[in-house]
C-alpha positions as YAML, in Angstrom:
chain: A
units: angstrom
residues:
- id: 1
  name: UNK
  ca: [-33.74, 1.66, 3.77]
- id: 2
  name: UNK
  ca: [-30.94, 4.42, 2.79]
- id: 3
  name: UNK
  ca: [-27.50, 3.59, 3.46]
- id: 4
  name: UNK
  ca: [-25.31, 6.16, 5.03]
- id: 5
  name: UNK
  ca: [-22.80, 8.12, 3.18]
- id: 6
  name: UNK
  ca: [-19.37, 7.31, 3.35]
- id: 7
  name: UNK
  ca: [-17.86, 10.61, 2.63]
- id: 8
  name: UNK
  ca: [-17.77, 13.73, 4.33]
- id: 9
  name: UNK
  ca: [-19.73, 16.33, 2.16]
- id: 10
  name: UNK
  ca: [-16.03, 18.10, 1.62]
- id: 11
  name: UNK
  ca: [-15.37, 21.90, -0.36]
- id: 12
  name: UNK
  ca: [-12.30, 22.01, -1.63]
- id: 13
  name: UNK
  ca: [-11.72, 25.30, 0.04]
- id: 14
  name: UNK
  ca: [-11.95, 23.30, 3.53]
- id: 15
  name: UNK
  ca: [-9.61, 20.77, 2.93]
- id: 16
  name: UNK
  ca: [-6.40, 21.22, 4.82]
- id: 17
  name: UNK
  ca: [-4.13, 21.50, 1.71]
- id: 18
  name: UNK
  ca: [-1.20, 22.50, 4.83]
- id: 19
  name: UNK
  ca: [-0.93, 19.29, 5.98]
- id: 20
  name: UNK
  ca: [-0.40, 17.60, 2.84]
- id: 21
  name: UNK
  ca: [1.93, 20.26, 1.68]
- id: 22
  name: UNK
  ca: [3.97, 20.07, 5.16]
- id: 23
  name: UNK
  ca: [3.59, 15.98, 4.74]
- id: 24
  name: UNK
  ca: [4.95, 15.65, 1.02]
- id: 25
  name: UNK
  ca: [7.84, 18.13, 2.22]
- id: 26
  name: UNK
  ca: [8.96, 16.08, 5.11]
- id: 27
  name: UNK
  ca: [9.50, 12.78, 3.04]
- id: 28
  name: UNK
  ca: [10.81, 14.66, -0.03]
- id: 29
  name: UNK
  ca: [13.76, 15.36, 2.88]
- id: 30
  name: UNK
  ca: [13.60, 11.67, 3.84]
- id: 31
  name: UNK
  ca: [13.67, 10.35, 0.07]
- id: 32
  name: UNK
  ca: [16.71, 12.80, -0.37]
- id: 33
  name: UNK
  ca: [18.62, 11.91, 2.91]
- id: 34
  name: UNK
  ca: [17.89, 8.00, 2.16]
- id: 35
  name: UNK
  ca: [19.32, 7.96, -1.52]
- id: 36
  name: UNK
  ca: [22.63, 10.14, -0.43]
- id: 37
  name: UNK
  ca: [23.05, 7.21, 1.70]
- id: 38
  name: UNK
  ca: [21.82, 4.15, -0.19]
- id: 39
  name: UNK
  ca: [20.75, 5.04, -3.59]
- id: 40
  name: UNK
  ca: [19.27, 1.53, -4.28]
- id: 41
  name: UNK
  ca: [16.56, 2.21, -2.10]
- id: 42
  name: UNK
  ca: [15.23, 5.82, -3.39]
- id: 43
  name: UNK
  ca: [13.05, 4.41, -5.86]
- id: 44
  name: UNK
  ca: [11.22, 2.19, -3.68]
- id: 45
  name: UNK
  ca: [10.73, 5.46, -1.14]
- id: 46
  name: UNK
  ca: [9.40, 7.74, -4.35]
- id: 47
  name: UNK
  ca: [6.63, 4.94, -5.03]
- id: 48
  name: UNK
  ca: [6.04, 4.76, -1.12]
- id: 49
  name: UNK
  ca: [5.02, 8.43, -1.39]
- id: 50
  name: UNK
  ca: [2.85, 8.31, -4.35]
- id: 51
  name: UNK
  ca: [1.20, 5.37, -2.75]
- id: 52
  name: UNK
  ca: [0.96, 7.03, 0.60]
- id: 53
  name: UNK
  ca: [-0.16, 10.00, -0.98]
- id: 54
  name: UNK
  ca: [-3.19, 8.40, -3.12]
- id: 55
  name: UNK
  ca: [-4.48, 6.54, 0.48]
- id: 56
  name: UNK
  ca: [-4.21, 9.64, 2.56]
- id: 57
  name: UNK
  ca: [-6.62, 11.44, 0.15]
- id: 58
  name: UNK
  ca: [-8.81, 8.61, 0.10]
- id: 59
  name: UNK
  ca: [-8.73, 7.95, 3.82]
- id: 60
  name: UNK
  ca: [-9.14, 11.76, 4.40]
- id: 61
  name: UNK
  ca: [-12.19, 11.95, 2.51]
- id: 62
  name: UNK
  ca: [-14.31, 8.90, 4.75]
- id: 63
  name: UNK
  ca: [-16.75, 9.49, 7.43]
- id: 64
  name: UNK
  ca: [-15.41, 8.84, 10.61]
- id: 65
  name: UNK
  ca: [-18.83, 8.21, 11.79]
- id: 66
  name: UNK
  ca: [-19.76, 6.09, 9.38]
- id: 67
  name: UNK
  ca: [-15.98, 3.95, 10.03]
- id: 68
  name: UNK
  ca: [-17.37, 3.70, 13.72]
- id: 69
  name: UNK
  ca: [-20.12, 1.53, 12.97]
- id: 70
  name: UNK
  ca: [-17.91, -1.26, 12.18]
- id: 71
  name: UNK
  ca: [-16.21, -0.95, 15.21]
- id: 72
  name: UNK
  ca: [-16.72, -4.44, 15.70]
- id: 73
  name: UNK
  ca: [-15.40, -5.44, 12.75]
- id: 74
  name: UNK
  ca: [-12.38, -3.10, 13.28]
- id: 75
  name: UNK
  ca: [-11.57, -5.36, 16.49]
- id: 76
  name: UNK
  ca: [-12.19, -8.88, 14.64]
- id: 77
  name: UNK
  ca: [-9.39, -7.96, 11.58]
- id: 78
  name: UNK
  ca: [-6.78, -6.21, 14.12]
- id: 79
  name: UNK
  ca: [-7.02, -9.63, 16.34]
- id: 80
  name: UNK
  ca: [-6.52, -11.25, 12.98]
- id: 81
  name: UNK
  ca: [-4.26, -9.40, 11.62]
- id: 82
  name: UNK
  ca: [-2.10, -10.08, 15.22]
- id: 83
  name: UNK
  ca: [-2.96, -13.98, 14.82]
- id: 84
  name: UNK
  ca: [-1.34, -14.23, 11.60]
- id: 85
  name: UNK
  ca: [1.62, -12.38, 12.24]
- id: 86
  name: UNK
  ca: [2.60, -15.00, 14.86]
- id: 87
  name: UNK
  ca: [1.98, -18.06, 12.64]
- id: 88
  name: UNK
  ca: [3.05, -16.96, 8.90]
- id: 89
  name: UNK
  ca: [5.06, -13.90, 10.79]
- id: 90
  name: UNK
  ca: [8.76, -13.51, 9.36]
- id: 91
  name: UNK
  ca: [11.43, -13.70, 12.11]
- id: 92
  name: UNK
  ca: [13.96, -10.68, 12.11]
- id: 93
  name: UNK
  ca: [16.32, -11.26, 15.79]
- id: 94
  name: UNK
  ca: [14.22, -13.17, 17.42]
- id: 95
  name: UNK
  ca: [10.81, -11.24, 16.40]
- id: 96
  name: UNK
  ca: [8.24, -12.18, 14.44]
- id: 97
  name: UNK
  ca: [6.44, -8.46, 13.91]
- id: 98
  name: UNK
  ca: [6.52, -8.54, 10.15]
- id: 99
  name: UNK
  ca: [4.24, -10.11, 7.62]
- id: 100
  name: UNK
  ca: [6.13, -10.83, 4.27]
- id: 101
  name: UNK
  ca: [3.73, -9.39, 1.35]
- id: 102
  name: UNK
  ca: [6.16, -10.13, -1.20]
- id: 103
  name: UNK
  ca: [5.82, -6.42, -2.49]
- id: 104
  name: UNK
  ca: [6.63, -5.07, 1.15]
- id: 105
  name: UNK
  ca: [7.08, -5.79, 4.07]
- id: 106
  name: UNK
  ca: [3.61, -5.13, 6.61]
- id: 107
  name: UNK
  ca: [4.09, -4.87, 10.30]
- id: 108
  name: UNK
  ca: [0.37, -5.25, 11.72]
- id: 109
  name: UNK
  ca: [1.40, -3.85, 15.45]
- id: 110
  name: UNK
  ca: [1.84, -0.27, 13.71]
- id: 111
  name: UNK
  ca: [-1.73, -0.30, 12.72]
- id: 112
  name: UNK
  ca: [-3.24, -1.59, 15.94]
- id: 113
  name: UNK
  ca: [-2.76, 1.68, 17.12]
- id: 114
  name: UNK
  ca: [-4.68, 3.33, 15.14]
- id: 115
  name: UNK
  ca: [-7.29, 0.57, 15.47]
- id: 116
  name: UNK
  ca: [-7.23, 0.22, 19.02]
- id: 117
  name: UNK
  ca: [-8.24, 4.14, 19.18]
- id: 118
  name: UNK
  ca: [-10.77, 3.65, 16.63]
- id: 119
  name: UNK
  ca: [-12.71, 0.64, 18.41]
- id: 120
  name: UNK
  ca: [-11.97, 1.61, 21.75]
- id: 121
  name: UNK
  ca: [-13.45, 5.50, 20.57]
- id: 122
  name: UNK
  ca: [-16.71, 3.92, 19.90]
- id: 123
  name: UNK
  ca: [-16.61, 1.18, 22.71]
- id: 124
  name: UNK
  ca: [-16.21, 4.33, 25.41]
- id: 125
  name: UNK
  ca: [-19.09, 6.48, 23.30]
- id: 126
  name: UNK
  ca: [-21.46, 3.43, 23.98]
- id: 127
  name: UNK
  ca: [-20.72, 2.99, 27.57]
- id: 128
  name: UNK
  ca: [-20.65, 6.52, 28.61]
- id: 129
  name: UNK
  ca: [-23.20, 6.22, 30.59]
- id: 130
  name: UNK
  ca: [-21.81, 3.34, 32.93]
- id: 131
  name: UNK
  ca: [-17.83, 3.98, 32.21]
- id: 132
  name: UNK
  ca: [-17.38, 3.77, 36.01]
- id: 133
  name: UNK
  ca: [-19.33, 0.31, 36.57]
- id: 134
  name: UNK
  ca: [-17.00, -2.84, 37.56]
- id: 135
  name: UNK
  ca: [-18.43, -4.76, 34.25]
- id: 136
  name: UNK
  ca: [-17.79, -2.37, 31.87]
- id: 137
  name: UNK
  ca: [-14.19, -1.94, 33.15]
- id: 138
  name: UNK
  ca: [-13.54, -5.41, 33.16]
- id: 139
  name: UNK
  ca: [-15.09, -5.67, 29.63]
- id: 140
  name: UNK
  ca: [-13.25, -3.01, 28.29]
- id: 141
  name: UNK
  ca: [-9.95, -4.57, 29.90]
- id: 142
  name: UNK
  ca: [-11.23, -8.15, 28.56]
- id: 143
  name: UNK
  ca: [-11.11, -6.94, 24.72]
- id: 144
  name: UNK
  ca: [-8.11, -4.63, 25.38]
- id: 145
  name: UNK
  ca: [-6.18, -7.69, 26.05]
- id: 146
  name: UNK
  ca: [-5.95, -9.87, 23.46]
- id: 147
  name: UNK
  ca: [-4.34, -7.44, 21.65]
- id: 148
  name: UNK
  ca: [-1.75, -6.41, 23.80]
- id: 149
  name: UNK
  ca: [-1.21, -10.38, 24.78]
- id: 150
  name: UNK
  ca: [-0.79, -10.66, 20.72]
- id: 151
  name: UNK
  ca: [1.84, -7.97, 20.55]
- id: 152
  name: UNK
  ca: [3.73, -9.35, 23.80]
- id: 153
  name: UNK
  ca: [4.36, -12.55, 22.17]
- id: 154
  name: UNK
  ca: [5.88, -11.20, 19.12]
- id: 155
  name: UNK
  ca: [7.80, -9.72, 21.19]
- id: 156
  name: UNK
  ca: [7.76, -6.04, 20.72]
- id: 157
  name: UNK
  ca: [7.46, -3.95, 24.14]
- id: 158
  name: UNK
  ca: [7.44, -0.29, 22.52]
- id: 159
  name: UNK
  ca: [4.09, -1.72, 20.82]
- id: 160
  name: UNK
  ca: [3.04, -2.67, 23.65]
- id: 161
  name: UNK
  ca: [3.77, 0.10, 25.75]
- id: 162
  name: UNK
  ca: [2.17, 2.48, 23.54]
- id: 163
  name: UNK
  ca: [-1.21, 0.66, 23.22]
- id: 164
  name: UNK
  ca: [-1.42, 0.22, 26.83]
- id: 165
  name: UNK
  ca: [-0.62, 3.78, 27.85]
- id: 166
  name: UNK
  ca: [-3.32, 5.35, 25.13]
- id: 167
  name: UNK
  ca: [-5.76, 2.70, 26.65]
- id: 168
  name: UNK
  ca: [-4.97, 4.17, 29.83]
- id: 169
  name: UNK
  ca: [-5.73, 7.67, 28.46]
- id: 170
  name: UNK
  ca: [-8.59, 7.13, 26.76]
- id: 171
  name: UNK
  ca: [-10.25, 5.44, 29.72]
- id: 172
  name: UNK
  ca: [-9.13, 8.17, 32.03]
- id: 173
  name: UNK
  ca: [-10.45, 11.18, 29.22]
- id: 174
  name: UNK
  ca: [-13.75, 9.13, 28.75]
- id: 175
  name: UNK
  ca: [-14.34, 9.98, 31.92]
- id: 176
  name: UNK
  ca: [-13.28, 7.22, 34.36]
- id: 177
  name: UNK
  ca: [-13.46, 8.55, 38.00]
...
C-alpha cells in the first residue's frame, strides 16, 4: 500500500513569491509602528515574523487534499483545543479565550476558523449529493455546534459571529437550495 504524498509537486517558478513579499512588508510596518510605541515589545514581534515566516512556507508547501483526509481528526483537536481553553483557559475581563503557553500566549477561537472551513470543506464535498436532505442538515448543524457552543461560553461573540456566518456561506455555496 503507497501512502499519499504530502506535498504539492511545487517549481519554484510557481510559487507565489508576491504574497510573501507583500506579507513580510506589511509586518515590517507593524514591527516598526509597534517599537516607536513600545520598544520592549519589538523583539518579541521580529521573532514572531521569523517564526511566522518558517510555518507559512511549510504550510504552503502541504497538500490540501491530502490535509482533507483527516478531516475528522481536524474536528476532534479544534473541539479539544475549545475544551481546554475553558478549563486551564487564562481569564483576561471576564474571558477565558487564551491558553497560557508560557512562551506565548495561544487563543484557540482564531484557529477554529480556519478549521471549521477545513472540516466543514470536506464534510459538504461528501454530502454533495444529499446537501438538501433534512439529515444531513441537521448533521451538519449537530457538529457545527459544539464549536460555536464552545466559543459562546468563553465568551467571545465576534468568534462566534464569524464562524456562524461562514457556516452559513458555505452551506448556501455548497449548494443548499
Amino acid at each position: 500500500m503507497r501512502l499519499p504524498k504530502k506535498t504539492k509537486p511545487y517549481h519554484l517558478k510557481d510559487y507565489k513569491f508576491n504574497l510573501i513579499i507583500s506579507v513580510v512588508a506589511l509586518t515590517i510596518l507593524g514591527i516598526l509602528v509597534i517599537g516607536s510605541a513600545q520598544k520592549s515589545v519589538q523583539n518579541k514581534q521580529i521573532i514572531g515574523l521569523v517564526l511566522g515566516l518558517i510555518v507559512m512556507v511549510i504550510v504552503s508547501l502541504i497538500d490540501y487534499v491530502w490535509v482533507l483526509n483527516l478531516y475528522w481528526m481536524i474536528y476532534a483537536i479544534n473541539i479539544v483545543m475549545l475544551v481546554i481553553t475553558l478549563i486551564f483557559g487564562t481569564e483576561v475581563n471576564g474571558a477565558k479565550r487564551w491558553i497560557n503557553l508560557y512562551f506565548t500566549n495561544f487563543q484557540p477561537s482564531e484557529l477554529t476558523k480556519i478549521l471549521m472551513v477545513l472540516f466543514f470543506a470536506k464534510f459538504l464535498m461528501n454530502h454533495e449529493e444529499d446537501l438538501n436532505s433534512f439529515r444531513t442538515i441537521i448533521t451538519a448543524v449537530l457538529l457545527f455546534a459544539p464549536t460555536a457552543l464552545l466559543i459562546v461560553m468563553q465568551p467571545d461573540l465576534s468568534t462566534t459571529i464569524s464562524i456562524v456566518l461562514v457556516f452559513c456561506v458555505m452551506m448556501y455555496i455548497a449548494g443548499l437550495s
